[in-house]
N, C-alpha and C positions, 0 to 999 in steps of 0.2 A: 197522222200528220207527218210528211216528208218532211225531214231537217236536212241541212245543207252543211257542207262545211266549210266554213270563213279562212281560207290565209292571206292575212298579209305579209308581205317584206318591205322593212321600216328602216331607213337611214338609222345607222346607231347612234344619232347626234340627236336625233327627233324620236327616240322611240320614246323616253319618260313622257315625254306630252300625249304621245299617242297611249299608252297602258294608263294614263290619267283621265283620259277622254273616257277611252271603252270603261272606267271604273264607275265614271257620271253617270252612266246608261246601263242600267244593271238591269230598267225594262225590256233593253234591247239585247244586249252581251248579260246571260247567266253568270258568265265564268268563262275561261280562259287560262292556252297554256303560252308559253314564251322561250325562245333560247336562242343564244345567237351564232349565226352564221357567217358564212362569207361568199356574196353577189358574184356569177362569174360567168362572164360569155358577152357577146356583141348587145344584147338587149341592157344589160348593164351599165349604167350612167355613170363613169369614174369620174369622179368632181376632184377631189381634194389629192395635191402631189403624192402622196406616200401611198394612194389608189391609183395613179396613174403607173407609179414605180413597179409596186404588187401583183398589179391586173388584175385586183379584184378588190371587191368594197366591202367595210364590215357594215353588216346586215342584222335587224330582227327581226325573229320571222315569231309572226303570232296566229295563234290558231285558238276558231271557237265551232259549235255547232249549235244550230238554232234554224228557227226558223225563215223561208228564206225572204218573206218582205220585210223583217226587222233586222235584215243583216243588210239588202238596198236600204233599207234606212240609216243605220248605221254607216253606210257607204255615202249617203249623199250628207253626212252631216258630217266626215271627212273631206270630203271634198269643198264643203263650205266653209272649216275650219282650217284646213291645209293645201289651200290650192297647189302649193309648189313643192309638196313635203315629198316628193320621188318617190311614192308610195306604188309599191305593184300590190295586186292581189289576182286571186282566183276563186273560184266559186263549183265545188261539186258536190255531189248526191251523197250525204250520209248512209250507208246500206242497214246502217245499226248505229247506235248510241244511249247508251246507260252506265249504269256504278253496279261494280262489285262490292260487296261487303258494304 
């Protein structure tokens, strides 16, 4: 079975709700990793003054792999929980994925 790998980048205002969501769906999302960043370029939506000052937004960026119609699933029950949550993602080819030790 191909696995895919999930990232999103999460407003850091909305990521608790969203690492709360993916926790409820543990059918869908195994597991997951998380750490935070900072959003930067023209595709970047600066909402809040101190991101406009900056020029760049703080960001969480989460990452899972799985399979990849539980992860469109995953994807479309964010978007029915968070239509407006400024959420980007991407979606590519795991080449490998397992545990050491």
């Amino acid at each position: 079975m191909d696995e895919i790998l999930l990232t999103l980048v999460v407003p850091s205002d909305t990521a608790r709700q969203i690492v709360d969501l993916l926790l409820e769906h543990p059918e869908l999302v195994q597991g997951f990793g998380s750490c935070e960043i900072a959003g930067h370029g023209s595709a970047v939506r600066l909402v809040a003054p101190a991101e406009l000052v900056s020029g760049h937004a703080p960001r969480v960026q989460i990452q899972t792999v799985g399979q990849a119609a539980q992860l469109r699933e995953l994807l479309d029950i964010l978007r029915r929980s968070y239509p407006r949550a400024n959420i980007f993602y991407w979606m590519v080819p795991a080449l490998e994925a397992g545990r050491i030790g």
